[in-house]
Structures are given as structure tokens and as C-alpha cells.
N, C-alpha and C positions, 0 to 999 in steps of 0.2 A: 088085137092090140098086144104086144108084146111085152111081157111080163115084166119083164126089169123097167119099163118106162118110166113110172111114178116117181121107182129109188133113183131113175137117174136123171130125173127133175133136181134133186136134191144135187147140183154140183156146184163150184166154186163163182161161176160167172154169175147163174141164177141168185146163189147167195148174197153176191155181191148189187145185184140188181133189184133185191127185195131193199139191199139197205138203203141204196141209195133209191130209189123211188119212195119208198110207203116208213122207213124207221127213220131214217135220218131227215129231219124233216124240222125239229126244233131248233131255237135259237141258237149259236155255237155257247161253248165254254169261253170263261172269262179269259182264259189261262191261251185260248187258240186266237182271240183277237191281239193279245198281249205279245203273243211270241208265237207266230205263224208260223207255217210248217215251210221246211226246208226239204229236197232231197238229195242223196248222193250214195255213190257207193261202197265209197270207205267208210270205213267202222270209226276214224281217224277224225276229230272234227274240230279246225281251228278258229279262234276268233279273237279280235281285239277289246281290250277294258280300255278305260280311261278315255273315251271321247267325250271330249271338252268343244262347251261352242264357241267358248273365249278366245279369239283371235289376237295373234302377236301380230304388230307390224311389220313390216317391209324392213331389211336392215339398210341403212345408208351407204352409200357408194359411192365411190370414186368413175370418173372416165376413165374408159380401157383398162378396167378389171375386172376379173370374173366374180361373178353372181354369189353371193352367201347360198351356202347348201340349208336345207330346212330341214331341221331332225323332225320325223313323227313324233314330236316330245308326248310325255305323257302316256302312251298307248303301249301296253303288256300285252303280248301274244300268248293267249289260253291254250293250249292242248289236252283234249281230253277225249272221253270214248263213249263212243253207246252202250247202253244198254240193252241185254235179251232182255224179252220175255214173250211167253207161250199159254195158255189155253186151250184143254179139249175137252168134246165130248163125244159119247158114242149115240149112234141111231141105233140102238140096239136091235134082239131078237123077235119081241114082243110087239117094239113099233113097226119094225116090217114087216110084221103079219101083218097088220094092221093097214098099214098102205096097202098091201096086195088083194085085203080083202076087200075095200074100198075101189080099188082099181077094177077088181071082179065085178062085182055088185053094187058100189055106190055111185051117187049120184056126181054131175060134176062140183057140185054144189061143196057134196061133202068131201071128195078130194081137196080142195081147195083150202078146205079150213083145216083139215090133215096135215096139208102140207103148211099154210100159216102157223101153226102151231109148232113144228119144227122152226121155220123161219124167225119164229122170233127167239128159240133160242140160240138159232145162228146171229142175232141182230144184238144177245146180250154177250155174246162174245167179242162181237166189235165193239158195246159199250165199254166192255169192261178194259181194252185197250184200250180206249180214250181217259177213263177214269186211271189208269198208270199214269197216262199222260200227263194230263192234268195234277195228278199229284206231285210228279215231278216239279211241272213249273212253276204250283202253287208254293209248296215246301221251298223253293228255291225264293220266290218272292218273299214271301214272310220270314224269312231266317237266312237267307244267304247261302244256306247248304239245303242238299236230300239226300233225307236219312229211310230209305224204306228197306223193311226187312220181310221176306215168304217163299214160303216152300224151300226151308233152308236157306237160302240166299240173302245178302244183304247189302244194299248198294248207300255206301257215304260217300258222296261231294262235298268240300268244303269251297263256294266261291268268292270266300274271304269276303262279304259285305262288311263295312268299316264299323266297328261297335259305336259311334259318334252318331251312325245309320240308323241304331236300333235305342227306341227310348221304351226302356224295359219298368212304368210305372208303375208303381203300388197306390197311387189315386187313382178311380174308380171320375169319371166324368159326369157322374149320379152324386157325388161326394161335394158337397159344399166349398169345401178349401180347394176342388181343384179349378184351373184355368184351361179349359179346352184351346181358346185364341193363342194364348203363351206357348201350348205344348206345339199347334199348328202353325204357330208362327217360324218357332225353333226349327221347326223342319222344315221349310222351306229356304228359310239363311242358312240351312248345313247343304242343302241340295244348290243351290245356286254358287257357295262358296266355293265348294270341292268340284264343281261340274261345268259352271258359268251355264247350266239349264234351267229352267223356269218353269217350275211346279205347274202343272193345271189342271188334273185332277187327282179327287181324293176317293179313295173306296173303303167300304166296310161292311158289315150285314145289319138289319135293318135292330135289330137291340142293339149295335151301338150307335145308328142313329137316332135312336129314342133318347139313347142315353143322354147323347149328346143335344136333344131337346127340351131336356127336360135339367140342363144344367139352370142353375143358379146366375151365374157371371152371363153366362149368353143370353139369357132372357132379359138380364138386364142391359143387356149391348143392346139388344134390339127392341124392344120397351121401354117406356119410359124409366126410369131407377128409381121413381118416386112411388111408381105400384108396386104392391106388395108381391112380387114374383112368383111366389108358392100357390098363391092364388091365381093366376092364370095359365095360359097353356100358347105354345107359340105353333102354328101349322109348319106343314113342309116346305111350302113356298118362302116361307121367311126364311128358314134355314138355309134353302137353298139359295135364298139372294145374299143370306149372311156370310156362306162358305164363298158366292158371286166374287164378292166384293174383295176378296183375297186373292180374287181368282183362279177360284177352284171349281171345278165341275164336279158335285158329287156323283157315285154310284153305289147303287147297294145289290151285295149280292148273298142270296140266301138256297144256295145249292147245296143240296147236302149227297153225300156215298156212303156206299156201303163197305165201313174198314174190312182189314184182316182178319181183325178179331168181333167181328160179326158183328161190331155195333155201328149205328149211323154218327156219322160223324160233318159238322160242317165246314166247306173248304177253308172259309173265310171265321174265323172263330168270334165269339165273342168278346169283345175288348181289343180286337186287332183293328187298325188302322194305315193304310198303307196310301202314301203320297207320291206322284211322281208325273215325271213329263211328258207333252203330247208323242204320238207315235209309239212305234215297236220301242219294248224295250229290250229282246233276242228275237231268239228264232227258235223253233223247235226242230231240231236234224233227223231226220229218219235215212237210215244206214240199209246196206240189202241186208235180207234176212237167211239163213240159210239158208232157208225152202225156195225164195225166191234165185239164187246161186245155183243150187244146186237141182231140184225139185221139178221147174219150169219144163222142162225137156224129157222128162220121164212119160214112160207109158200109161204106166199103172200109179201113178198121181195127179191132181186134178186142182192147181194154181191158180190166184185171183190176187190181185191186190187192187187196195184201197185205203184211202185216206192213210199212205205209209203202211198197213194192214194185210198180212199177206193170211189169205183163206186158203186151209190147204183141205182136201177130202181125197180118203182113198179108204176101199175095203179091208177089210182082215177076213181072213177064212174062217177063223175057230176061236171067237163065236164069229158067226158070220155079221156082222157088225159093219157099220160105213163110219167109218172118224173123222169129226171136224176139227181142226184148228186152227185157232188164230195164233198170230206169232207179231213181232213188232220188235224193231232194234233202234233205238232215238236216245237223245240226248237234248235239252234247251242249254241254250247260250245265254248268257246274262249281259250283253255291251251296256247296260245304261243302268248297271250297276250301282254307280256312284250318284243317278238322278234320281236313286228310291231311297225312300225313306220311311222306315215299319215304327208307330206308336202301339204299343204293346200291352196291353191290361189282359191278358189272359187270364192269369195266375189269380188276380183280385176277383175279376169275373168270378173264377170259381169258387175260390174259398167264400165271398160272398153268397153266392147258390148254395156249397154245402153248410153253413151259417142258418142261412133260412130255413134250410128244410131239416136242421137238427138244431135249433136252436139253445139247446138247455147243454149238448155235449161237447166243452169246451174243445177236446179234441180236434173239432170240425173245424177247425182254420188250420188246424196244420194239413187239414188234405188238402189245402190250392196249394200248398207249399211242397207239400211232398212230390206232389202233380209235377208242379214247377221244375224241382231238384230231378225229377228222372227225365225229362224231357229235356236241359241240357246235356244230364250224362248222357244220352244218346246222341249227339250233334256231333261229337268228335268223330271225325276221320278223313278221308287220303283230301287232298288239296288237288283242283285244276292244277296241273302242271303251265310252269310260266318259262316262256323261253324269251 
């Protein structure tokens, strides 16, 4: 058997073949049903805001005159651009001994799992582009812009969501004085007024659906308002028929990643609430990538794409080393911009958490505050271009 065979199991197609067979295999991201993958080859990526389902009529007419022309009223042409980004690793000096000795003397048994063991951090490199991904689209949904910053670089969109869009709360849905139905009602009459679309569902992660279960006014919506509220407890199903009935389809999602700054962090935060219309509400654009331009036709490189994902592998001599990377160049579109609509208790959320767990240091409510104040100052910058 020929010595190099094992290392040259490890190439781009095979990689791409573990993933899609045996790693990718779980439900998609929220962020991939919401705004599905697009392709194309410019970097260049245009698309229209402002569709409206509101129909004008017909304009009246005379015999034997020409037809009223119909402006695409409404509708803003976005230009904007992908973004890189890249990821590598090496097969180092140490794991090749290790395949060769294996290929020598082990069994197939243990080659296999050799080579899994690589494969799957070939497979956390395609996570980790999906996890860009998703950040983008998420950040883009819950605030209208994406602000992400690494490895020196730092990408800000601003796609101008309407501030009318974003109900930036300091009641907690846990707090007595507030009204959940009032806050969800409001966004629906801003969404159908600026859109002529029709809300139908609502998402959040599963602590603010407690929260929202464990309100005061809702309990009494859907109980009698003669029981003492505090004292009972309402199930899912009630909820769910009470958000029904507004006709809203709840979902909860409770994903969480692994930030930049090494801590987990969840897409969908606590106290965020996000409304909006059936269907896409973009696209996600994936653009060629370098490697895939230029790379594809080379000798001494070894090309794969997927899911927009370009897997490149090729040798170094010194160290003698095999290098994997991933690479990816996208952008999401936002056309149903004007049909989302973000209820917002972040900032409560937390200063309530730091509250609790320092209870005596009055301090602790300016950390949701502070929180708050640095996480606008970061939202500023470049704007979709509108032609």
C-alpha cells in the first residue's frame, strides 16, 4: 500500500463528503429557514426594500388612449457587498506520524477513527462558517444592522430598520405593570401599517416565553380574572392558543455559539422578541470566493465547495504539514424589512440577573445599563447603499 494513501484520504471532496453524510445531519439554523441561501458570482449584491402587499388600483381611462405607466412606488434598490471570511488548520508533523503509523500497523478499525478525528475538525470549520452566517442574519434581524468585529477586521451594515420597528422596553413581561397583548398588539398595527403584511409569527427563546407565562394581565386574559393569578399557572398550550388567537404562531429558539471573546453566548437573547410575516424574509448571497476563482485549476491545491463553503487543502514543505481551510464570501438581504418588528427587553433582562445575583450592591443596575450604552455605541456605521 502506498504510503501517502491515508494523508491523501484527507482531501477536499472526502471532507466535504463526511460533512454532508455523517455532520450535517441536524435541524437547519433559524437564520437559514428565514433567509435561504442564494448564489452568484459577483461580490456585488442587489435587492429591493419596501414591498408592500397593498395594492393600488387600476387608473381610469378614456378610449383610445394610452395605458397609465405604474411606478414600482415604494421600492429602494439596496447595493451592498459580501463579506470574506476564512479559517484554518494544520494536519501537523505529529498527526502524520500517526496516520502512517496506523496505515503501517493498525487496524482498519483504527484508521478510521484516526481519520474521524481529523474529520471532525474538518466539520468544525464548516460549523464555524455557518455560525458567521447566522450571525450575520441574526444581528441583522434583531437590530437592523451587523456589527461583527475579528481578527482585526470589522464589518458594520446599517439596513436602516425603522426605529417605530424597534420597541426598546424597560418593563420586564415578569413585571406586573406591564402588558404583553398592548406591546404585541402595537407591532402588529406598525407592521401591517408601513407593509400592508400580516404578522403570523412570533419568536423568542424559551425565558421569555416563561416570562411571558408567567405575566399577570395574560393570565388574566385567559383565566377567569376572579382567580387570584399568582396562584395558578397557565400551560404551553394556552399560550399558544392565546398568541393563536392574534394569529401568531409562536417559536422558541434556544441556540446558543461560541462568541469571539470565548464566551457562549445566545442567538436569540433574553427579552428579545421578534414578529413578522409568513415566508422569506431575504436571502442569504454567497459570492465566489477566492480559492474558488482562482484555486479550482491549480495542481498543487485541492477545492471543494459546499453549502457556499469553499474547503481548500494543500501541503507545505517546512513543516511538512497538510492545511485545511475554509473560506466563505455572503452577505443576507433584508426585502421584508418593514414586516419585522423587534420587542426588546435585553438591557432589563440583565440588569435584573445582575440585581439578583448582587443583590446588596446598588451598583448592579447600572451594569444592564452600561451593557446597553456599549452595545448602541457599537451599531453605528456604513449604510446599504440606495440607488
Amino acid at each position: 500500500m502506498d504510503s501517502e494513501n491515508i494523508f491523501s484520504d484527507i482531501d477536499s471532496s472526502n471532507i466535504v463528503d463526511h460533512w454532508t453524510n455523517q455532520a450535517n445531519t441536524g435541524e437547519p439554523l433559524i437564520g437559514e429557514v428565514l433567509f435561504p441561501q442564494k448564489v452568484q458570482t459577483d461580490s456585488q449584491v442587489e435587492w429591493y426594500r419596501g414591498q408592500n402587499t397593498a395594492v393600488a388600483p387600476l387608473a381610469l381611462s378614456s378610449f383610445d388612449t394610452e395605458s397609465h405607466i405604474r411606478d414600482r412606488s415604494g421600492l429602494q434598490k439596496i447595493s451592498t457587498n459580501t463579506q470574506y471570511s476564512k479559517d484554518s488548520f494544520y494536519i501537523d508533523e505529529k498527526t502524520r506520524q500517526q496516520l502512517l503509523r496506523v496505515q503501517a500497523s493498525g487496524t482498519d478499525a483504527q484508521k478510521d477513527a484516526l481519520l474521524n478525528h481529523v474529520f471532525q475538525d474538518t466539520d468544525n470549520l464548516i460549523k464555524g462558517a455557518q455560525t458567521t452566517a447566522e450571525l450575520m442574519r441574526l444581528n441583522m434581524l434583531k437590530t437592523g444592522k451587523i456589527n461583527l468585529r475579528s481578527n482585526g477586521v470589522q464589518m458594520d451594515v446599517d439596513y436602516q430598520m425603522k426605529q417605530s420597528h424597534i420597541n426598546n422596553s424597560d418593563t420586564l413581561w415578569t413585571d406586573d405593570k406591564s402588558n404583553p397583548y398592548n406591546d404585541i398588539q402595537v407591532a402588529m398595527d406598525t407592521i401591517n401599517a408601513d407593509s400592508g403584511l400580516t404578522p403570523t409569527r412570533i419568536l423568542m427563546n424559551t425565558v421569555t416565553y416563561r416570562a411571558l407565562q408567567s405575566n399577570d394581565k395574560v393570565k388574566q386574559t385567559i383565566l377567569n380574572p376572579a382567580i387570584n393569578s399568582g396562584a395558578v399557572s397557565v400551560s404551553n398550550s394556552m399560550i399558544n392558543s392565546y398568541l393563536s388567537d392574534l394569529g401568531l404562531a409562536v417559536q422558541t429558539y434556544d441556540k446558543q455559539y461560541l462568541g469571539y471573546d470565548g464566551q457562549m453566548h445566545k442567538y436569540i437573547e433574553d427579552g428579545q422578541v421578534i414578529i413578522m410575516p409568513d415566508g422569506d424574509l431575504g436571502s442569504t448571497y454567497f459570492s465566489t470566493t477566492p480559492e474558488q476563482a482562482d484555486l479550482l485549476s491549480a495542481q498543487d491545491v485541492d477545492v471543494s465547495v459546499t453549502d457556499g463553503v469553499a474547503i481548500t487543502t494543500y501541503l507545505t514543505r517546512d513543516p511538512v504539514n497538510k492545511k485545511i481551510r475554509a473560506s466563505q464570501q455572503l452577505i443576507p438581504s433584508f426585502e421584508m424589512i418593514d414586516g419585522v418588528y423587534v420587542i426588546n427587553n435585553v438591557a432589563s433582562f440583565q440588569a435584573n440577573r445582575d440585581k439578583a445575583s448582587n443583590p446588596i450592591d446598588d451598583s448592579s443596575s447600572n451594569t444592564g445599563k452600561g451593557s446597553n450604552s456599549s452595545s448602541s455605541s457599537s451599531s453605528s456605521g456604513s449604510s446599504a447603499k440606495k440607488s
